[in-house]
C-alpha positions as CSV (number, residue, x, y, z in Angstrom):
1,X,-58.3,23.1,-98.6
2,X,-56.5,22.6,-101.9
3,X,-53.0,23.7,-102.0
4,X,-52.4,27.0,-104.3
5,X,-50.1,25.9,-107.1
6,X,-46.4,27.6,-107.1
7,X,-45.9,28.5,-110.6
8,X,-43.1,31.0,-109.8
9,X,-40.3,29.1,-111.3
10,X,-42.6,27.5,-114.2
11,X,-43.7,30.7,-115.8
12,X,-40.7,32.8,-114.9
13,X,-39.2,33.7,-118.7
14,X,-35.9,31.6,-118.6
15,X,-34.6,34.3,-120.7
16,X,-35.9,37.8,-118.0
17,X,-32.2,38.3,-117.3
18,X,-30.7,38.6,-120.8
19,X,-33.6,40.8,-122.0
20,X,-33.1,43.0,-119.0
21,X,-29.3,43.7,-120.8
22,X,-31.3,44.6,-123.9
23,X,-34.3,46.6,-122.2
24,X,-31.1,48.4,-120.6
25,X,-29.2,49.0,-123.3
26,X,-31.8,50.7,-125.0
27,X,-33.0,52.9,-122.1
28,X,-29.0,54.1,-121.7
29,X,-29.1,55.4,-125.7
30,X,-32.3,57.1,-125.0
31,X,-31.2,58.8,-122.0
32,X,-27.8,59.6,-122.9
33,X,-29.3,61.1,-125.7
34,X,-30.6,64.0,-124.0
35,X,-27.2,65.4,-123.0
36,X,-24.6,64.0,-125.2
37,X,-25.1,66.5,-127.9
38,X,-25.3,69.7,-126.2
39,X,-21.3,69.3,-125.6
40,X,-20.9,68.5,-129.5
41,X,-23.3,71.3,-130.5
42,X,-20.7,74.2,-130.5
43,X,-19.1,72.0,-133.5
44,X,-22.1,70.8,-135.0
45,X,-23.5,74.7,-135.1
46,X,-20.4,75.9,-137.0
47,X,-20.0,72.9,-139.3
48,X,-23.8,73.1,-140.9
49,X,-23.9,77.0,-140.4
50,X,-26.9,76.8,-137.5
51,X,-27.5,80.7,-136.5
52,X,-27.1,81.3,-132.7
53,X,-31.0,81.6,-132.6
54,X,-31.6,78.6,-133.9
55,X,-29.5,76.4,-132.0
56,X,-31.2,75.6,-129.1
57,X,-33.9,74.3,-131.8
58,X,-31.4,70.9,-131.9
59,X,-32.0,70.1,-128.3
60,X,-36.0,71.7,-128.2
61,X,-36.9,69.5,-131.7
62,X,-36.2,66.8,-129.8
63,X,-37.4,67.8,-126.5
64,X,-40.8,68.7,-128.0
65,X,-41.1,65.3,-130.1
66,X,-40.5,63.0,-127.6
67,X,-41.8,64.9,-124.5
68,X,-45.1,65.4,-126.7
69,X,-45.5,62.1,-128.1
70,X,-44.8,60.0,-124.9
71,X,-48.8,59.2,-124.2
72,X,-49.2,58.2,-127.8
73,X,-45.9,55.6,-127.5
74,X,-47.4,54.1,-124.3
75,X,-50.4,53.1,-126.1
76,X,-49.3,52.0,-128.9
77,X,-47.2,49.8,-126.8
78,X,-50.5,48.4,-125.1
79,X,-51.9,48.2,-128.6
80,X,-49.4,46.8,-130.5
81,X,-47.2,44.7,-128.1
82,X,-44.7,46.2,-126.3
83,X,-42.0,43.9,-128.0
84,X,-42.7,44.7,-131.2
85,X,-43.3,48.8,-130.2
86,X,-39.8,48.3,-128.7
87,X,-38.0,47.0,-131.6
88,X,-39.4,49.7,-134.0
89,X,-38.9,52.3,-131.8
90,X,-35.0,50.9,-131.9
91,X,-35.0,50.7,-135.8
92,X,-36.4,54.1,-136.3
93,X,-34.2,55.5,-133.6
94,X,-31.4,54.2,-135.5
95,X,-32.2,55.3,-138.5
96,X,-32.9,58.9,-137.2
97,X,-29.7,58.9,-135.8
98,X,-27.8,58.2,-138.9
99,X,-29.8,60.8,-140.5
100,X,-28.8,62.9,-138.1
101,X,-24.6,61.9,-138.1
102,X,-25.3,62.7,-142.1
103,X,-26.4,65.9,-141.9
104,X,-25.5,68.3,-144.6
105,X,-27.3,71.4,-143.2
106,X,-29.9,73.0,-140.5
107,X,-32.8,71.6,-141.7
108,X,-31.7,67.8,-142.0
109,X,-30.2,68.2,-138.4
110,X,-33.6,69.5,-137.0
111,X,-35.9,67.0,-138.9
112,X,-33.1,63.9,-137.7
113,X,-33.6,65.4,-134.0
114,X,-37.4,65.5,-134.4
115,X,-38.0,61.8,-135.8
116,X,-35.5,60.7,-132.8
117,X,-37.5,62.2,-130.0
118,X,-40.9,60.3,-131.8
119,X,-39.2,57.3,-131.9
120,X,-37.9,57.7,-128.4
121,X,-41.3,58.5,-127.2
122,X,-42.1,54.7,-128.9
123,X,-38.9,53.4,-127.3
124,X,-39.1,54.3,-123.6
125,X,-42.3,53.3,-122.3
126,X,-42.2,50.1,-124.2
127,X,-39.0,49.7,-122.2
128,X,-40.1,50.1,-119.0
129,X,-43.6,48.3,-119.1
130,X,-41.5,45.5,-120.6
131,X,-39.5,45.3,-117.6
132,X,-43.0,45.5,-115.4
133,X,-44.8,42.6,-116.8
134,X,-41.2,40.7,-117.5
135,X,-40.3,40.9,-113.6
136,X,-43.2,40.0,-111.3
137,X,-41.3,38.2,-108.1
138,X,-40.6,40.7,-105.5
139,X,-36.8,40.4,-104.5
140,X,-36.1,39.7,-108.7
141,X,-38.0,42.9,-109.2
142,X,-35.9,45.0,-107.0
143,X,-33.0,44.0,-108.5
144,X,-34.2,44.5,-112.0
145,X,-35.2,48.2,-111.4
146,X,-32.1,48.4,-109.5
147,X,-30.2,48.2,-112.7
148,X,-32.8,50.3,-114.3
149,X,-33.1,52.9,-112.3
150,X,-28.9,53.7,-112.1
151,X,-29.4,54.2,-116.3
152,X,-32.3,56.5,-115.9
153,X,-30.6,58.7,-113.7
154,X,-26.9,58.2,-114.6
155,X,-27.6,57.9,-118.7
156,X,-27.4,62.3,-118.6
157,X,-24.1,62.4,-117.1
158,X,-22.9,59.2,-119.3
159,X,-23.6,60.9,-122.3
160,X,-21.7,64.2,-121.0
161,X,-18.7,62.1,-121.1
162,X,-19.2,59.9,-124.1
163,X,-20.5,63.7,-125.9
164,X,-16.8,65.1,-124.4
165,X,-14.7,62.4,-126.0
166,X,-16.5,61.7,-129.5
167,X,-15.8,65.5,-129.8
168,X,-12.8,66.0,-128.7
169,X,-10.8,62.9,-130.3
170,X,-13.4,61.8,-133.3
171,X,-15.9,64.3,-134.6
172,X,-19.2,65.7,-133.1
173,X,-21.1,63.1,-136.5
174,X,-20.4,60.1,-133.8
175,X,-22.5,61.5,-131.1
176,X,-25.0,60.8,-133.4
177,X,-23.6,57.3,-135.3
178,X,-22.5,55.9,-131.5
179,X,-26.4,55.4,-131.2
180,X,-26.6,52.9,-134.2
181,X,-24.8,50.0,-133.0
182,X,-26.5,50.5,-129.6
183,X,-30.1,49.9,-131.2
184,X,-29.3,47.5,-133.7
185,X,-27.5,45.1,-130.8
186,X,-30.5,45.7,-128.5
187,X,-33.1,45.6,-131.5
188,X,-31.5,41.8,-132.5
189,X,-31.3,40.8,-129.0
190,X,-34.5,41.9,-128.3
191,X,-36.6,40.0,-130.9
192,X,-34.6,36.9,-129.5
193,X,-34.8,37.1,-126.5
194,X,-37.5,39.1,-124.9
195,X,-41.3,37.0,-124.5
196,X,-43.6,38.9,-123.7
197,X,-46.4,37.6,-121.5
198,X,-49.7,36.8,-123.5
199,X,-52.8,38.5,-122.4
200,X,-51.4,41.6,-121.9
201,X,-52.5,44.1,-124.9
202,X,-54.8,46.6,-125.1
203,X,-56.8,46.4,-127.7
204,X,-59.2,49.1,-127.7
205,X,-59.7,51.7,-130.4
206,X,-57.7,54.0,-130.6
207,X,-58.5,57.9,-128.5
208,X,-57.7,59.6,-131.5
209,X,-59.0,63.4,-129.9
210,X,-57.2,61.6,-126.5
211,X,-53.7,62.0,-129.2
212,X,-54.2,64.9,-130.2
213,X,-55.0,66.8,-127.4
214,X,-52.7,65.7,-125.1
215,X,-49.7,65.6,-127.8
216,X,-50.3,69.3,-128.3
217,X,-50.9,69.8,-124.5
218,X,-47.6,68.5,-123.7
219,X,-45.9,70.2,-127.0
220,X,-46.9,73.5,-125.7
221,X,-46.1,73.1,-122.7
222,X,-42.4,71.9,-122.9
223,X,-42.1,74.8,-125.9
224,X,-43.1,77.4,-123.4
225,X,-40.8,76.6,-120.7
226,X,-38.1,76.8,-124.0
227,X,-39.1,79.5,-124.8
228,X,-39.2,81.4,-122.1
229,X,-35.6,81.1,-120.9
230,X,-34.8,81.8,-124.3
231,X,-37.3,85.1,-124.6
232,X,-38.7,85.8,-121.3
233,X,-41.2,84.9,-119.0
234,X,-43.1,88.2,-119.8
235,X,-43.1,87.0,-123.1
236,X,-46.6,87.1,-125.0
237,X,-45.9,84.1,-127.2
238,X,-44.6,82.9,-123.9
239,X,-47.7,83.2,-121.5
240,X,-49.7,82.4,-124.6
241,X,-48.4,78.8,-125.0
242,X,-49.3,78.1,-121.4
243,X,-52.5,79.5,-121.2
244,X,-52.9,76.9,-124.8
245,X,-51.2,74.0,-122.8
246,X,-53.3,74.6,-119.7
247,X,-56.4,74.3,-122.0
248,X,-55.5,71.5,-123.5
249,X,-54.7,69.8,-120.9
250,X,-58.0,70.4,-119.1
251,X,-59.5,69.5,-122.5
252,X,-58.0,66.4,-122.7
253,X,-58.6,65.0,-119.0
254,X,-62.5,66.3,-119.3
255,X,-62.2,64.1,-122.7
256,X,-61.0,60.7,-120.6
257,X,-63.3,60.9,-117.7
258,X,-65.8,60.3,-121.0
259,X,-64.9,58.4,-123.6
260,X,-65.0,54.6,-123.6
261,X,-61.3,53.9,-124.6
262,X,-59.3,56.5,-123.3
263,X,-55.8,57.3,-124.0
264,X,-54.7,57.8,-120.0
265,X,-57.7,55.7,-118.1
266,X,-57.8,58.3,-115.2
267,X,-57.0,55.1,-112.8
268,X,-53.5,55.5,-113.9
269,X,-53.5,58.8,-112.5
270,X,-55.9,59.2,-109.5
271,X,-54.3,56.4,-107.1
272,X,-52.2,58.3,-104.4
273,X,-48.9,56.5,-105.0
274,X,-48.6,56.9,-108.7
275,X,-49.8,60.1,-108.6
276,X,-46.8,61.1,-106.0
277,X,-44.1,59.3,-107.5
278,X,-44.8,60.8,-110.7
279,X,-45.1,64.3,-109.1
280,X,-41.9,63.8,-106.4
281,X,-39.7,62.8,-109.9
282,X,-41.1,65.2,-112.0
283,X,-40.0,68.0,-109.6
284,X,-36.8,66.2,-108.7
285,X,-35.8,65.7,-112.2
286,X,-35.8,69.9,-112.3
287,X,-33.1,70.0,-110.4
288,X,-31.2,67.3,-111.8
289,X,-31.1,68.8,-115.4
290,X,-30.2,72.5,-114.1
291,X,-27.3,70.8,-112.2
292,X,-26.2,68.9,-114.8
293,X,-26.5,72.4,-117.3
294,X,-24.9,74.9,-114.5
295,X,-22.0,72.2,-113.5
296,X,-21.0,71.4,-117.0
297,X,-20.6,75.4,-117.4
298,X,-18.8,75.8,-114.5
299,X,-16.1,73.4,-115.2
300,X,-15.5,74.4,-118.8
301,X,-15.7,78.6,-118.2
302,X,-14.6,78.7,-114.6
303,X,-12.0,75.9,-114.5
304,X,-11.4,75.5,-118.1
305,X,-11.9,72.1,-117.8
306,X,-11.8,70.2,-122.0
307,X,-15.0,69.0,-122.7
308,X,-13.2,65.1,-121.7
309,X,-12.2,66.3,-118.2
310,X,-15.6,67.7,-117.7
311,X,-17.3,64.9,-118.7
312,X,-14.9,62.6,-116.6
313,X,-15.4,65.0,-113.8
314,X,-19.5,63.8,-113.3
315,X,-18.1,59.8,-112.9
316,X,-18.3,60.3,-109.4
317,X,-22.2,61.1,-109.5
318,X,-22.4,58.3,-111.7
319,X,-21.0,56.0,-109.3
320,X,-22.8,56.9,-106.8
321,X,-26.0,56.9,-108.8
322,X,-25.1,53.2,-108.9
323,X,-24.5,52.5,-105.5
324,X,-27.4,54.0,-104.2
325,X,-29.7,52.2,-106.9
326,X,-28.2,48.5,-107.2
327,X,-26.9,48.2,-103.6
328,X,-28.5,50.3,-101.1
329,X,-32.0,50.9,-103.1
330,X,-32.1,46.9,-104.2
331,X,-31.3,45.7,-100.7
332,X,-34.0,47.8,-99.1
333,X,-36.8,47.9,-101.3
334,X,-38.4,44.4,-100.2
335,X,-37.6,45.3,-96.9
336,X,-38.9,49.1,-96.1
337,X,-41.7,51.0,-97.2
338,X,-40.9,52.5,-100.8
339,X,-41.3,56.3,-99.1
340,X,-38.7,55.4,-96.3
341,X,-36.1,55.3,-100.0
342,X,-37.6,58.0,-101.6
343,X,-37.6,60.9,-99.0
344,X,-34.6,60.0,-97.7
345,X,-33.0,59.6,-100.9
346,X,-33.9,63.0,-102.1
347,X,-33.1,64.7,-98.8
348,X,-29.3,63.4,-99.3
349,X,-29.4,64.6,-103.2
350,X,-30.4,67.8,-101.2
351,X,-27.5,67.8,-99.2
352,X,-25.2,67.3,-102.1
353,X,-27.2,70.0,-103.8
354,X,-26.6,71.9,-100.7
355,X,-22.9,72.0,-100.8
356,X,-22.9,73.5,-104.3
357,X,-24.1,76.6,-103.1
358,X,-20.9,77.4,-101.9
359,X,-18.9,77.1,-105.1
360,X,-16.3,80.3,-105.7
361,X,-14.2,80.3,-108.6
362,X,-11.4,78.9,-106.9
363,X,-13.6,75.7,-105.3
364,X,-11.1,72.8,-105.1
365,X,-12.8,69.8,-107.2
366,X,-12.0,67.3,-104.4
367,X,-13.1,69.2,-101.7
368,X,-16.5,70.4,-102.4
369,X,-17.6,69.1,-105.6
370,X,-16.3,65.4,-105.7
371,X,-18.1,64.5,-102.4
372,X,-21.1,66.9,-102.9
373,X,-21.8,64.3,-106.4
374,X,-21.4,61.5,-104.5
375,X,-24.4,62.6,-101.9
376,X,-26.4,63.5,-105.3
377,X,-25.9,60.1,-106.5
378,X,-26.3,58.3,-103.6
379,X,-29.3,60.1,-102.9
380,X,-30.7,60.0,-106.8
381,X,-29.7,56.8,-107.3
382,X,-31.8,55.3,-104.1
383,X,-34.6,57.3,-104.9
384,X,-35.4,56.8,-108.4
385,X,-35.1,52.7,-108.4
386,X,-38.6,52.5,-105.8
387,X,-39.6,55.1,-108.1
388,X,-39.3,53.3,-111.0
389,X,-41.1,50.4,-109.6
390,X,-43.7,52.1,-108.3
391,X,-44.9,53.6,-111.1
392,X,-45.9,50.3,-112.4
393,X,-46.5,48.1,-110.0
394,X,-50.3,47.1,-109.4
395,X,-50.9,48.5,-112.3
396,X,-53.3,46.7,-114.8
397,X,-51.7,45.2,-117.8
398,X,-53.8,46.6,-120.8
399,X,-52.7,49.8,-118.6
400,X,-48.8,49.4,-118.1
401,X,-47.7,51.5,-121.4
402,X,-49.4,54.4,-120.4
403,X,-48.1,54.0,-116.8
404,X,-44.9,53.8,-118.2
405,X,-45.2,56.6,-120.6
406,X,-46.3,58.6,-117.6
407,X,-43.1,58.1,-115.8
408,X,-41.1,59.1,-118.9
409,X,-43.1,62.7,-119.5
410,X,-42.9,63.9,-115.5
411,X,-39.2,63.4,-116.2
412,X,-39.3,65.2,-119.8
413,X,-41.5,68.0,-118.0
414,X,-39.3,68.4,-115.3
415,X,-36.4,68.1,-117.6
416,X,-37.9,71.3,-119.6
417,X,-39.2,72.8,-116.3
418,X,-35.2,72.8,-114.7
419,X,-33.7,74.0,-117.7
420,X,-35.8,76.7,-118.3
421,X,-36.3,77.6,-114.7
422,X,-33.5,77.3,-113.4
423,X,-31.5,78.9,-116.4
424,X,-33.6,82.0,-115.9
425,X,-32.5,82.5,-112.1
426,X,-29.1,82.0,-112.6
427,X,-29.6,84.5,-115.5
428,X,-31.1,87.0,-113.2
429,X,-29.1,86.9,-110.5
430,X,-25.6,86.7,-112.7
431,X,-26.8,90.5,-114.2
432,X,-27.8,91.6,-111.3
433,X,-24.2,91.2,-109.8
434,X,-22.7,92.5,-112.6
435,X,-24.0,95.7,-112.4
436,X,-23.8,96.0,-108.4
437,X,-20.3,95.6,-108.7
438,X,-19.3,96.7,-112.4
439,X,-17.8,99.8,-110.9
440,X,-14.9,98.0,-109.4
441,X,-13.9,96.4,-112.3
442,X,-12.1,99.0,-113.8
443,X,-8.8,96.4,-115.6
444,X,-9.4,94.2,-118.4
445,X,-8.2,91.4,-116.0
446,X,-10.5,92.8,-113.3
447,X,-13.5,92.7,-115.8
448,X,-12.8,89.2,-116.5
449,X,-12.6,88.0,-112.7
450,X,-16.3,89.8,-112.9
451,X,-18.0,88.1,-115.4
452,X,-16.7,84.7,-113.9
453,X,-17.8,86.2,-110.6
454,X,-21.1,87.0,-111.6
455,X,-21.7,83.5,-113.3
456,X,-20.8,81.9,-110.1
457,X,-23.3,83.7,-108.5
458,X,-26.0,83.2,-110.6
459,X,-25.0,79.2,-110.6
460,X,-25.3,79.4,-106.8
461,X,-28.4,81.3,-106.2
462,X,-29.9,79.1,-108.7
463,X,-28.5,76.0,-107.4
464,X,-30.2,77.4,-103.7
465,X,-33.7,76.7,-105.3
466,X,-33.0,73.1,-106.8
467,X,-32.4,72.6,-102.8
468,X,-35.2,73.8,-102.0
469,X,-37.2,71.5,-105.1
470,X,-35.3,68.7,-103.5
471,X,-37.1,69.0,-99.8
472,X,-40.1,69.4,-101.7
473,X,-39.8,66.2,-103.5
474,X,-39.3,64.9,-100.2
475,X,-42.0,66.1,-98.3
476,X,-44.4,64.6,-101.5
477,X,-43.1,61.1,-101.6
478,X,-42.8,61.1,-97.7
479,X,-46.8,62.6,-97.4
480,X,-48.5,61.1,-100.7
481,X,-47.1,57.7,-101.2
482,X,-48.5,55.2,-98.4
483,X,-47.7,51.8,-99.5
484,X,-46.1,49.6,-97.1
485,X,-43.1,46.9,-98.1
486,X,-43.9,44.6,-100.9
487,X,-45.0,41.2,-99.5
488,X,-44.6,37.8,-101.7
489,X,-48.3,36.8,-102.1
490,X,-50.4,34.9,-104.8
491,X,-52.7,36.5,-107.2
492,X,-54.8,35.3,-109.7
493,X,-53.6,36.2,-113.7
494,X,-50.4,38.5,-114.0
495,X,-50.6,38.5,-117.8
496,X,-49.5,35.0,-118.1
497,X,-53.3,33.5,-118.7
498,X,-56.2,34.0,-117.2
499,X,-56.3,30.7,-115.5
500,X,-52.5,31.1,-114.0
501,X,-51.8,31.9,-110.7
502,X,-48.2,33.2,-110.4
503,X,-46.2,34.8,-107.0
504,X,-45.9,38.4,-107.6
505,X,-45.9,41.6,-104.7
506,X,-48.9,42.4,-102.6
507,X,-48.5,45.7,-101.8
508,X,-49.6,45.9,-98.0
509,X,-51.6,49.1,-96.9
């Protein structure tokens, strides 16, 4: 029997590592995105003259673009070449940016926001499907979405700091203008450095009613959840835009079971494993984003921490976000089943999660929320890097876009779902205490002690349901995702040509 040829070293892209810096780079501007402007958006609201009811428009403009667009960037990455998707995604996010750092009133700022989340939506799942067909050996792999993973979950509280000091020391114009030497250093080293692997594309014709359907499916859907922490859930624009989304969405699967070149083939989303890693991050990501909402509150109002100190105060999350994704998460992955990381990892966020429930106004930093970020970290960190690779491994190349761009909108869903959600508990529960106890406060002092009061219980009782997301998440990646550990095995054609047989993982069943 002939021997199998070994082309593992021969076709591995001498140059994998140094795009990883670049396919990094750009996925920490995307992600830090998200949060570093709500700390400079008190300035930025006063300086152009924003109305209090339109302000949550500068997160939700971008929120909508990208979380709505996301499909249509993971195909057009299949279609045009993820590489060159990827460095226009970075040149327009750029240029968005800079629009956005030269605002001279409301409108400029909301359009900027807008054209930043549609090129984001370009940018991140040309990122990640990059990484997927750039890193096929197991144990290189790991250690790739090791690296990746840490940014995805750490970028939010990143940008909390970098948002704290740009405001505080510069001006809240350079949360915006920090992103442009970001993308144009990752743009440059990108057309470089990065190859990407020939047979690859996807070049069907475009699912033009796939686009449209599914980019107003997901608009209405993340606009609803805005909306209804900032109306109500009673709402009738409110329930309207989910009874739209839930039509559109069932509109728009019916349409790829039957058209010939679908936007989402339905194989993306019908095997088990993708299908639970997409829902046990989604619902994960929920309690992530409230966290990262109630925390930054409580540390500004309660403590009167400066925007610096409360951004400094999440490194500890970050570290452990870190830890938990490039050390324990990359040394187990090739070793352990990928649900033997994920439940576990989320049951320790929970536990983190779980000590924040007993925040009082007078909660010493070290003592409860120092080590209670560390457990969130730790646990995040070592869930979302098997995640990550999950998502997109097996998957077929022509197919690894929209696999991608999947990953990105359970996040961006959950993202909406948590803030919204969770915003509306805490809400509840805050009035609720208020007027069970307003009879007591009867001092100006005494009504201040109150109100602070009353926002620390609405921060805990809503921080008792991201606990309970958590175990959820748990119980899904521990019940849906089956795979065993990754095994080095030989397969025919990785994207390399169609007559190369290159080592990549077998996952074992």
């Amino acid at each position: 029997m002939p021997k199998v040829p070994d082309h593992t070293v021969t076709h591995a892209d001498p140059g994998r590592w140094k795009a990883l810096v670049f396919i990094a780079l750009a996925q920490l501007m995307v992600v830090l995105d998200a949060t570093i402007v709500n700390i400079a958006l008190p300035s930025a609201q006063q300086d152009l003259g924003i109305s209090d009811g339109n302000r949550q428009w500068v997160i939700t403009a971008y929120a909508l673009a990208f979380g709505g667009l996301l499909l249509f960037g993971g195909r057009i990455a299949d279609l045009w070449g993820r590489k060159r998707t990827f460095v226009v995604g970075l040149i327009g996010f750029a240029a968005a940016s800079a629009l956005g750092g030269a605002a001279t009133g409301e409108a400029m700022m909301l359009g900027a926001r807008a054209l930043q989340g549609a090129f984001g939506a370009l940018l991140a799942p040309a990122a990640l499907s990059l990484l997927a067909v750039t890193f096929t050996d197991g144990k290189e792999r790991a250690k790739a979405f090791g690296i990746y993973g840490a940014i995805a979950g750490g970028g939010g509280a990143v940008g909390l700091i970098l948002g704290g000091f740009l405001t505080e020391y510069l001006n809240w114009r350079w949360t915006f203008f920090v992103n442009i030497p970001f993308a144009i250093v990752a743009a440059v080293g990108a057309y470089l450095v990065i190859r990407e692997p020939a047979g690859g594309r996807n070049r069907s014709t475009l699912d033009i009613p796939g686009v449209i359907l599914s980019t107003l499916g997901l608009v209405a859907l993340v606009y609803g959840f805005t909306r209804a922490e900032s109306e109500d859930w009673s709402d009738a624009g409110t329930i309207g835009l989910f009874i739209g989304s839930a039509v559109l969405l069932l509109a728009f699967v019916l349409t790829e079971a039957k058209v010939k070149s679908p936007l989402l083939p339905l194989r993306v989303l019908t095997d088990r494993n993708r299908g639970g890693v997409y829902l046990s991050l989604g619902l994960a990501v929920i309690s992530m984003f409230g966290l990262f909402l109630f925390l930054t509150y409580y540390l500004q109002v309660v403590k009167g921490y400066s925007p610096v100190m409360t951004g400094f105060a999440f490194l500890p999350m970050i570290a452990g976000m870190i830890i938990g994704s490039t050390q324990i998460g990359t040394r187990l992955m090739t070793r352990v089943p990928p649900r033997m990381l994920m439940a576990p990892g989320f049951l320790t966020a929970g536990v983190g999660m779980l000590l924040l429930t007993q925040l009082e106004i007078g909660t010493s930093y070290a003592g409860l929320i120092l080590p209670a970020q560390l457990l969130l970290g730790l646990g995040m960190g070592t869930a979302f890097m098997p995640a990550m690779s999950l998502a997109t491994l097996g998957v077929d190349p022509r197919d690894a876009g929209v696999a991608s761009a999947m990953v990105n909108t359970s996040q961006q869903v959950g993202g909406a779902i948590g803030t919204a959600l969770l915003n509306t508990i805490a809400a509840s529960a805050t009035t609720a205490y208020l007027t069970d106890h307003a009879a007591g406060a009867t001092t100006p002092a005494g009504q201040k002690l109150l109100q602070l009061q009353g926002m620390v219980e609405g921060y805990t009782a809503a921080i008792w349901w991201a606990v309970g997301i958590l175990v959820v998440s748990a119980m899904i990646a521990f019940t849906l995702i089956n795979t065993g550990k990754p095994d080095m095995g030989v397969v025919a054609g990785s994207g390399e040509g169609a007559d190369d047989e290159v080592k990549v993982p077998v996952i074992a069943h």
